[in-house]
Every structure is written in C-alpha cells, then in structure tokens.
C-alpha positions in Angstrom: -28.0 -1.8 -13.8 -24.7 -2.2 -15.0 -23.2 -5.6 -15.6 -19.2 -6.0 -16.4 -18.2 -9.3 -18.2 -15.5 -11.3 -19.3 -16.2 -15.2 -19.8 -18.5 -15.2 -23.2 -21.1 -17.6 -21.1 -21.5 -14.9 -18.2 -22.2 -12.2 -21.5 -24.4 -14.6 -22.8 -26.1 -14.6 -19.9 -26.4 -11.3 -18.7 -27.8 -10.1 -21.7 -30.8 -13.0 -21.7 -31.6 -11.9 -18.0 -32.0 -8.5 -19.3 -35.1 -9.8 -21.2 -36.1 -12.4 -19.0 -35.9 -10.3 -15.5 -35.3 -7.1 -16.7 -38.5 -7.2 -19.6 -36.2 -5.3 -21.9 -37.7 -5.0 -25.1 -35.2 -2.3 -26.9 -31.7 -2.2 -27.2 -28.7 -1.2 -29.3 -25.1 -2.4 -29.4 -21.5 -0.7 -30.3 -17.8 -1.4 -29.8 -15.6 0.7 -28.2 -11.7 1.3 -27.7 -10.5 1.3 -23.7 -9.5 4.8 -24.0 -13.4 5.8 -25.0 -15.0 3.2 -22.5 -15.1 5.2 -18.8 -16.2 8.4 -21.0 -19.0 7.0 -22.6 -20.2 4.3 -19.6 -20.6 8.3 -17.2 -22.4 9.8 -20.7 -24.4 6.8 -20.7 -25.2 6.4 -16.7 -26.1 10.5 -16.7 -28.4 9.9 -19.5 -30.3 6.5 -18.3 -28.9 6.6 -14.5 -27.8 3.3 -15.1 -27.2 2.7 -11.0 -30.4 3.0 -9.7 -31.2 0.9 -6.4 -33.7 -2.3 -6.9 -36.2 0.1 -5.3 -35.8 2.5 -7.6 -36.2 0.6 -10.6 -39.7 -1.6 -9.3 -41.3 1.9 -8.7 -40.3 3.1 -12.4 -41.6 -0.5 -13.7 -45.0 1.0 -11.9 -45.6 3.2 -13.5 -44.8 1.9 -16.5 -41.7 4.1 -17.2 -38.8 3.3 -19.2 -35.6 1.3 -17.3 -32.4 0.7 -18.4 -30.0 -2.0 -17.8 -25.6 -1.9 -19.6 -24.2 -5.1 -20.5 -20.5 -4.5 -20.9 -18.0 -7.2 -22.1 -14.4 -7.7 -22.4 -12.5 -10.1 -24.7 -9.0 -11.3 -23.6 -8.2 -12.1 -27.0 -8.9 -8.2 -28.2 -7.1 -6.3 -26.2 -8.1 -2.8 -26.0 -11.7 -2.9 -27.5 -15.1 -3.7 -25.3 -18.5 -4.6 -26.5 -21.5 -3.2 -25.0 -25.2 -3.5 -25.2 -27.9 -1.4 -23.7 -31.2 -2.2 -23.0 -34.4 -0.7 -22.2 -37.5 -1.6 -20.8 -39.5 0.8 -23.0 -42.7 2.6 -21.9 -45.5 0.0 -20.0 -48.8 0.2 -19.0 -49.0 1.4 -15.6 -48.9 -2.1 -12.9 -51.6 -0.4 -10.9 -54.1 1.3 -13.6 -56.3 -1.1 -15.5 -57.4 1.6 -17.4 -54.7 2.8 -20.0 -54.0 4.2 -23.2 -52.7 1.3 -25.3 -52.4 3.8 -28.5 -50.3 6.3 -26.5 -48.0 3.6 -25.2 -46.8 2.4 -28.6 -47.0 6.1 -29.5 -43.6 6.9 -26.8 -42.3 3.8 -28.0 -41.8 4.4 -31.6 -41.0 7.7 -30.5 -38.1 6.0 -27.9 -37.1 3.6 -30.8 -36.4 7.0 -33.4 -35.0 9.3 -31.2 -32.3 6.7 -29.6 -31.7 4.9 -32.6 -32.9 1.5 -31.0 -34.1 -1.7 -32.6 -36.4 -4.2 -31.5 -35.8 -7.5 -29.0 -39.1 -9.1 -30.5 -38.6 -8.7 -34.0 -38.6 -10.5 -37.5 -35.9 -8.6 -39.0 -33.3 -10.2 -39.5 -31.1 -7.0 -39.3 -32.4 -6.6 -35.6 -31.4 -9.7 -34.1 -29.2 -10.0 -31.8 -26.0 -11.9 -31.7 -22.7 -12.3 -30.2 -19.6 -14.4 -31.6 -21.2 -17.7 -33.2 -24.8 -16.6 -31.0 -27.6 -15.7 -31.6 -30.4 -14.7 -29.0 -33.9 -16.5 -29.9 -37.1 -18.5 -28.1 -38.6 -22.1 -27.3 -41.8 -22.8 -26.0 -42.2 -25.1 -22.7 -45.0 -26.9 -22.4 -46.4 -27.4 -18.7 -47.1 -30.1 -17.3 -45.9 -32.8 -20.6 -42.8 -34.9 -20.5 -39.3 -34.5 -21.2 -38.1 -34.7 -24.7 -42.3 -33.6 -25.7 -42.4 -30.7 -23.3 -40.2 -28.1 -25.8 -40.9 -26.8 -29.3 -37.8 -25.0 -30.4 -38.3 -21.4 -32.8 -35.0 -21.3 -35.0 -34.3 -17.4 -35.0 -32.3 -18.1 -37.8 -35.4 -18.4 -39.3 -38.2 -17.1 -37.8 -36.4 -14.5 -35.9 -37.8 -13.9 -31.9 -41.5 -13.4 -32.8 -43.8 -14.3 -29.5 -44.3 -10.8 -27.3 -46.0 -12.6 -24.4 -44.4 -15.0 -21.6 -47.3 -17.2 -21.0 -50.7 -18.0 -22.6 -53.9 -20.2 -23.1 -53.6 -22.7 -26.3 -57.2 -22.7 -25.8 -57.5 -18.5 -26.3 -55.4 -17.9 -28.9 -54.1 -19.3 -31.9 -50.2 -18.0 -32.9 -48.7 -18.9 -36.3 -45.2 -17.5 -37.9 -43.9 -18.0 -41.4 -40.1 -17.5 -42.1 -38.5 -14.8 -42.2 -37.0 -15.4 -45.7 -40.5 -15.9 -47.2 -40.2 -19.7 -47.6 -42.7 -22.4 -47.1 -41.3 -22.7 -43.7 -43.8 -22.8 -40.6 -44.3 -22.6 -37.0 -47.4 -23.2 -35.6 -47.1 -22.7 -31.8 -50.9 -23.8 -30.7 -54.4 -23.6 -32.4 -57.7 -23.5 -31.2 -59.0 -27.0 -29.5 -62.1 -27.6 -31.6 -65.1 -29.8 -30.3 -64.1 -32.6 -31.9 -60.2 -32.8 -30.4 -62.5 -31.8 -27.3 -63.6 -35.5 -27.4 -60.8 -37.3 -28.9 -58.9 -35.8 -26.1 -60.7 -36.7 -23.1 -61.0 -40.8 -24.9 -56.7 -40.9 -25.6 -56.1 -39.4 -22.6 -58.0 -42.1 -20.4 -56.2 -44.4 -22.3 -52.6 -43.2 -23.0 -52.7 -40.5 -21.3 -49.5 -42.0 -19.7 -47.5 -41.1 -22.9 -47.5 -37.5 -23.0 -48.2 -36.6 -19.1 -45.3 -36.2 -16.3 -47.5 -37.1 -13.6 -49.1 -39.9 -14.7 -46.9 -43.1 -14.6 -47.8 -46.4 -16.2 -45.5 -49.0 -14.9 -47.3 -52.2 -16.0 -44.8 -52.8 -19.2 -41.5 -52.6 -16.5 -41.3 -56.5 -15.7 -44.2 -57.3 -17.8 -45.1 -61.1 -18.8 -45.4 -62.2 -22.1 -48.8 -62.5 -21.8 -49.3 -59.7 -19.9 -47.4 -58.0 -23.2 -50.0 -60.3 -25.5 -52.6 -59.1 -23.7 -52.0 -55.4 -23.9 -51.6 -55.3 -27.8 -55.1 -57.3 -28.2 -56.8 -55.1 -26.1 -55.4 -51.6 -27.0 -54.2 -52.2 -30.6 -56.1 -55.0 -31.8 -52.7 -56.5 -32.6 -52.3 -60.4 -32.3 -49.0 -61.6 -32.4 -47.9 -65.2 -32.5 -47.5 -66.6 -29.5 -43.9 -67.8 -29.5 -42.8 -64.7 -30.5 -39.6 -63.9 -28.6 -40.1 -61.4 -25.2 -38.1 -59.2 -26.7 -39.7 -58.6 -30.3 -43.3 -57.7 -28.2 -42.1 -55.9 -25.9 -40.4 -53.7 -28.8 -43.2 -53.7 -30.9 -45.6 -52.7 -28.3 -43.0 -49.5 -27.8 -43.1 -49.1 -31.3 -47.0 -48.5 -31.6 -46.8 -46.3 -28.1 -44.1 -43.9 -30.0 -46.7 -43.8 -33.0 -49.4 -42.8 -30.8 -47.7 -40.3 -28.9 -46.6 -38.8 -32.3 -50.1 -38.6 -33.7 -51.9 -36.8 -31.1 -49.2 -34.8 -29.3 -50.6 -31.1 -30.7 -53.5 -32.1 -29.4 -52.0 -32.2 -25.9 -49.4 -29.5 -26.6 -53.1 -27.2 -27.3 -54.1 -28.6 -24.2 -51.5 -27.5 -22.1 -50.5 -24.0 -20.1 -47.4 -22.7 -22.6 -44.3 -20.3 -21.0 -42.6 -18.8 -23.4 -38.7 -18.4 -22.8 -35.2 -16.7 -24.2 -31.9 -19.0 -25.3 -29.6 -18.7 -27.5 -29.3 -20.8 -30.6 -26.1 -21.5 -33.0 -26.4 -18.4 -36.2 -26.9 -20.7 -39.2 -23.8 -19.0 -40.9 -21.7 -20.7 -38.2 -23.8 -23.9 -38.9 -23.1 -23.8 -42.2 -19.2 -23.6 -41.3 -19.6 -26.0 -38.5 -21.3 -28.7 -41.7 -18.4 -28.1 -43.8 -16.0 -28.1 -41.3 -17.0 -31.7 -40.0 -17.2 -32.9 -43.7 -13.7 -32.6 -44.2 -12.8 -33.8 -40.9 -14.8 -37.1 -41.2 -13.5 -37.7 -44.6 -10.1 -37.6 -42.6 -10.7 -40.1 -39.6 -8.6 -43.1 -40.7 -5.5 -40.7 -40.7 -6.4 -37.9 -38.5 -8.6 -39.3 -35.8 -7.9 -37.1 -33.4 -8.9 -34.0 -34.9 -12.2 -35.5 -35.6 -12.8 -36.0 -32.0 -11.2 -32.1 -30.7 -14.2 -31.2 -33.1 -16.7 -32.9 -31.3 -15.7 -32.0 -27.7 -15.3 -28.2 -28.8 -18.7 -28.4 -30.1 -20.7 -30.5 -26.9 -18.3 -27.2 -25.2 -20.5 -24.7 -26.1 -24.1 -26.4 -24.8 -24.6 -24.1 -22.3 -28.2 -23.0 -23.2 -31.3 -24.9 -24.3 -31.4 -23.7 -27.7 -27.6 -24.7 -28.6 -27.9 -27.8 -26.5 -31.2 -29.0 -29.1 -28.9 -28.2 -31.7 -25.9 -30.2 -30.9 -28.0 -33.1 -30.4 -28.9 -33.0 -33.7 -25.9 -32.2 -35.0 -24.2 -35.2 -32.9 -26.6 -37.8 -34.2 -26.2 -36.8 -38.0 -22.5 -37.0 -37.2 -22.6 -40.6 -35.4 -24.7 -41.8 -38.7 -22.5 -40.5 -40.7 -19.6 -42.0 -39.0 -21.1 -45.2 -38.7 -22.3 -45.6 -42.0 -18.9 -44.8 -43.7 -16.4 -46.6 -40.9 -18.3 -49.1 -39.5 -15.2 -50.6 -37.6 -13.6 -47.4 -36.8 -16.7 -46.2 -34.8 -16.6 -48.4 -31.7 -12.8 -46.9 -31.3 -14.1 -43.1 -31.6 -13.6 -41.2 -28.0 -17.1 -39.5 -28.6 -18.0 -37.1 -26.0 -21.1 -37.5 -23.9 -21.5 -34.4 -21.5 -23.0 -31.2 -22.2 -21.9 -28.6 -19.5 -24.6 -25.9 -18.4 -24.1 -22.2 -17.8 -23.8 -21.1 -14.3 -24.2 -17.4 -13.6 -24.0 -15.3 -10.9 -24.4 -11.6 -10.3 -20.8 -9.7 -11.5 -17.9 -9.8 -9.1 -16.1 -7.2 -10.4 -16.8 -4.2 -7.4 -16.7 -1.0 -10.5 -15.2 -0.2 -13.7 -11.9 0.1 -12.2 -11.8 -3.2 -10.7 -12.9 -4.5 -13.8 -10.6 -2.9 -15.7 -7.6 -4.4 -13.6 -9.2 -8.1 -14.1 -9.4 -7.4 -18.0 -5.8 -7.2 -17.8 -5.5 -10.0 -15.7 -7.5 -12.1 -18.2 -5.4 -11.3 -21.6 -2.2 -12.0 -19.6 -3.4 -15.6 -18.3 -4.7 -15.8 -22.0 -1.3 -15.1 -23.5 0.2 -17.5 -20.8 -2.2 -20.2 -21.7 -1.5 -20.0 -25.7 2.0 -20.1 -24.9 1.6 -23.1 -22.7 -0.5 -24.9 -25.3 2.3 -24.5 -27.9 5.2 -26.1 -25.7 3.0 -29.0 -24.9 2.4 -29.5 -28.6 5.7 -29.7 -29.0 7.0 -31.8 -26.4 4.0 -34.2 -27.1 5.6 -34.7 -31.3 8.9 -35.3 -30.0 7.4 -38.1 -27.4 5.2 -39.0 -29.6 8.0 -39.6 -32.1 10.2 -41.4 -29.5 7.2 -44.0 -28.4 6.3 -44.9 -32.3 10.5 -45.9 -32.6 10.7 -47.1 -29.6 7.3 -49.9 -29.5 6.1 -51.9 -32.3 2.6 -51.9 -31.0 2.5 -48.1 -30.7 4.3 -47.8 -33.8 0.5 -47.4 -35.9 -1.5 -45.7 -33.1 -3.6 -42.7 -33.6 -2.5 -39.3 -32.4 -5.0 -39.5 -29.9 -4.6 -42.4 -28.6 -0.8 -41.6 -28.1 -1.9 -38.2 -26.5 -3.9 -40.1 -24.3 -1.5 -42.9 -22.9 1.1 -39.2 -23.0 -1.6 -37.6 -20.2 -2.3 -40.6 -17.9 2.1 -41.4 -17.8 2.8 -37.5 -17.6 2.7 -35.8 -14.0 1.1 -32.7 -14.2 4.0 -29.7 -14.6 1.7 -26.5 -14.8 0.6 -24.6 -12.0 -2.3 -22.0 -11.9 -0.9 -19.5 -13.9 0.0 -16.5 -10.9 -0.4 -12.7 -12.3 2.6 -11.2 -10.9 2.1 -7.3 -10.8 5.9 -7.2 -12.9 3.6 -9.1 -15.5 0.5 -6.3 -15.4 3.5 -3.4 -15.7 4.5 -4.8 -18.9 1.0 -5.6 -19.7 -0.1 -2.1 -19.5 3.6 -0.7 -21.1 2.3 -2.5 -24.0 -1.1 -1.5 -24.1 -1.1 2.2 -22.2 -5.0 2.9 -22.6 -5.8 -0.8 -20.6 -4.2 1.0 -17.3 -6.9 0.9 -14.2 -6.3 4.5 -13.4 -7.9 5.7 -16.3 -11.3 4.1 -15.1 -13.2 5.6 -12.7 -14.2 3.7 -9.5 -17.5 5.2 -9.3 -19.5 3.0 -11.7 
C-alpha cells in the first residue's frame, strides 16, 4: 500500500492508520531529492510489492507474514525533496493456528529489525520515536463505557515513549505500569488489579454515585432541584447540614463541589473496572513545547502594545488540534494562558478575541491516481503556495497604509489595537482574491526553475 501526501494533516494521518489498520509495528524513515524519488519508490515496491490488492495482503496477515505499507509526503514549502516512511507489519502468529512458536516469531523479527535497518513503533527509546514537523506519534487509553472528560488517560511520548503492545485488555487481568523514559520519578500507572476490598467499595459507590463516573446512567434529580430537595440530598449522602437560608445558589454549588471530590477519589477504581482500548495520536514533541512556552511569554508580556500578535498565536495554536493527543494538550495550554492573562491584565481580558474552535482531521483515502499524478499536484501545490505568500505580503501592506489613514483620519480609532483595526479593515473590505487558478504557463516556469519536479520523470505505474 502506497499512500502519496501533501497537506501535513492527511501525512499525519496516513501514517497513524498504518498502525491502527495496517498493525505495523516496524518502520524506518529517509528524505529524498525528486530526482531519486520514482527510482527508489520501483526499488522499494520490487522489494516489499508495495501494490498488493486488499486480498492479497488479508491472506499474508494469515499467515502471519510480514506486509508493507509507503507513506510518501510532499512539502510545498521544500521544493524538490520528499519524506517517506515505510512500514511493516512484521512476522505474526498465524490467524488460524492456535498453536505457534512464540520464540521463533520474535526470532524473524529481530532478524527483520537487523537486516533492514528498522526500529520499533512500540518502543521506549527515545531515538525510535517517530515524529514529523512539531509531531510526535504516541498513545491514550479510552476507557469504555465512563464519561467524557474521565473516559481518557493521556501517555506523554515525550515521556514515556509508546509503551502498550496490545489494543484492548482486562484491568481485572493484568496490571501495566511505565516509568519515564528519562529515569525520573515520573509514572503511569495504566490499571491494577481490583483487590477484594475495592471489590466491595465498588459495588456500595456505585449504587450510590454511580451516576458520576457512568455514561449510561443519568441522575437528573439536581436539574430543577428545590432547596430542600438540595438540603435534603447533602444530609442524606454527605451528612452535610447547611443553614437553611442559605442562598440556592451556594447549595447547589456546594453539593457539586462534594460530587467532583467524589468522582476524584474513587475514579481508578472504576477506570480498573472498566474494558480499556488502547489507541494511536499524535502529541506536541516537548522541544516545540518548550518553544511554544517561551514564545507565549514574550507575547503576553507584549499585549498592551501588540495585542494582536498575542491572539495570531493563539488561533495558530487551537490550528493544529486535529488529533486527541494535541487537542488535550492545547487545552492545557489555553487555560494556563487565560490565567495568566487574567491574572496580569485583568481589564484587558474581556477585550481578548480568544479562539474557541478546535478543527478535527478529516481523511480520506489518497486522490492522487500514481506517482505521476502526484508529482504534477506537488507542483501545483508550491506554486499556489508561492501565490499565497505573495498575496499575504500585499495585504500587509495595504492594511498599514489603511491602517495609517483611519488612525489620522478618526479620533476614536486613533488608539485602537492592530487587531481591532484589521478587523473593522475585513468586514468594510469586499473580498478582491479569487481561488488562485494554476495556469499551465505558471507549471512551465515552475518546472524551468526546478527541472527534476517535471511529471515526466515519474512513472505512472505506481
């Protein structure tokens, strides 16, 4: 299986079905100029035949052979170099023998991992990661059954690398713990044995608040409750007595408070309870954290003057929540940022355009019909690229000298923030670019420029 990319989500995502449908569990990675690319993909294809049919590969996965799948991306921005990752299933025991040779199996293995110079997917080795741009590729745990915002428990790889081998499992059989990679005090305790005594104390909390932790089960006595229903509830559950003129509002939020502290004390007693699927994301590399950390220091230090760049930050940031991993970590990082904000300019905060959507990855199978076609929309792609840059640049500039002309020409306008006046520029401004249209005078001078990018030279056979 050979999949062609461009967009950096569609990579991201090819390469996590490759684990997820595909059951890869070696790989290896390279770069490689255009001129070198058709060459090695046919080297590659003759060596791993790379184009099997769906058939072909289920009745290899039978017998527990080895199947390979190509990942193959282009970046606009780096004209004349692609990325590609290949990935193998490994050697399996056989679907239909329950009998097999377990030793023998990780015997052709680490024989396959030698002689093809391959590295592991499941691996605490920091060295054998895998990553891509700011990426890297790592593993949460879903909890079945538990509700949303408890029903996750997030492995840093950054940390503890990609460390669980199965997809699903028993908390009940097996009990899996991982320290850190880097030797540090740091641990992750996925599920542990549920011992007689959480036996009980499970069966009495869930009759009782059950309701906190399960999806299913729905408890919708406190929606519209009375104050004495509210009275009644913390008497008879908490053996809390409040006054009784205390104000709706105050019970009602202290009887939430006590629920939170309850479903906080005995959730890993449910999360042992429960049927655990173990899945692949990618997560932010902490290097790019760390850049991302100092990055928003400076540019919160600078809000009074430079608002606007404060806030590009932020939406370029909620940009790249297209998988679960990155999406848990921008909501910490947004709420450390809103603190942070809040705390230092309390009446600057309310005026903040803070984004509030995260946008989610939508893949489908490649478009692009063989390398050839490919090839011709890799052109395609750093031309509009180069068209788009351009654009961006004139639009900078005309917005300074309008900006310029509104600050002399209104007193009100005369202090506003960039942002603002880039904002009231948008909604007053009729939209003068069109779809940028490759013309093919645009591709020849394209591939004058860059002679090893030209089609021709990429067969239409893979």
């Amino acid at each position: 299986m050979i999949n062609y990319t461009i967009k950096t989500t569609d990579c991201l995502q090819a390469i996590v079905n490759c684990m997820t449908k595909n059951k890869c569990r070696y790989w290896m990675t390279s770069t490689l100029p255009s001129a070198k690319l058709g060459a090695v993909i046919a080297k590659l294809n003759e060596k791993y035949n790379l184009q099997m049919s769906s058939t072909e590969r289920q009745s290899a996965l039978r017998i527990g052979q080895p199947v390979w799948s190509l990942v193959v991306h282009y970046n606009p921005n780096e004209v004349g170099y692609f990325q590609f990752w290949l990935f193998t299933t490994g050697h399996r025991p056989p679907m239909r023998k329950k009998i097999y040779d377990a030793d023998a199996i990780d015997s052709a293995n680490r024989k396959l991992v030698r002689e093809q110079n391959l590295m592991n997917v499941i691996t605490q080795n920091p060295n054998e990661l895998i990553r891509f741009k700011e990426y890297v590729l790592g593993q949460y745990v879903v909890y079945e059954g538990l509700k949303t915002g408890i029903n996750k428990q997030y492995i840093s790889p950054s940390k503890f690398g990609v460390p669980i081998e199965q997809n699903s499992f028993n908390g009940q059989e097996s009990e899996l713990s991982f320290k850190s990679m880097y030797n540090t005090d740091d641990k992750v305790v996925i599920t542990a044995k549920v011992n007689p005594d959480d036996e009980e104390r499970f069966n009495n909390i869930n009759r009782n608040f059950g309701f906190l932790y399960y999806r299913n089960l729905q408890k919708g006595q406190h929606v519209g409750m009375t104050q004495p229903q509210i009275l009644a509830e913390l008497r008879k559950t908490y053996g809390v007595t409040p006054d009784a003129n205390t104000p709706y509002n105050d019970l009602i939020r202290q009887l939430f408070k006590l629920y939170h502290r309850t479903n906080n004390r005995y959730l890993s007693i449910f999360q042992n309870k429960s049927e655990k699927t173990v899945k692949f994301t990618w997560y932010l590399h902490q290097d790019y954290l760390d850049r991302l950390d100092l990055e928003m220091r400076s540019k919160i230090r600078d809000i009074p003057t430079r608002q606007h760049l404060f806030e590009d930050s932020m939406k370029r940031i909620f940009a790249k929540g297209n998988f679960h991993g990155v999406r848990h970590q921008i909501g910490s990082i947004n709420g450390q940022v809103r603190k942070a904000v809040k705390f230092r300019y309390p009446n600057i905060y309310e005026k903040i355009q803070w984004p509030t959507t995260l946008h989610y990855v939508r893949f489908s199978p490649t478009p692009y019909k063989n390398l050839h076609h490919y090839a011709e929309e890799c052109s395609k792609a750093s031309i509009i690229i180069k068209e788009l840059l351009f654009r961006k640049e004139v639009d900078a500039y005309n917005n300074r000298k309008v900006r310029k002309a509104l600050r002399a020409k209104d007193e009100i306008l005369r202090n506003a923030s960039v942002s603002s006046l880039n904002k009231l520029i948008r909604e007053n401004t009729p939209k003068e670019h069109s779809d940028i249209i490759v013309t093919q005078e645009m591709i020849n001078d394209f591939i004058l420029k860059h002679p090893d990018m030209n089609p021709m030279y990429f067969p239409k056979t893979l």
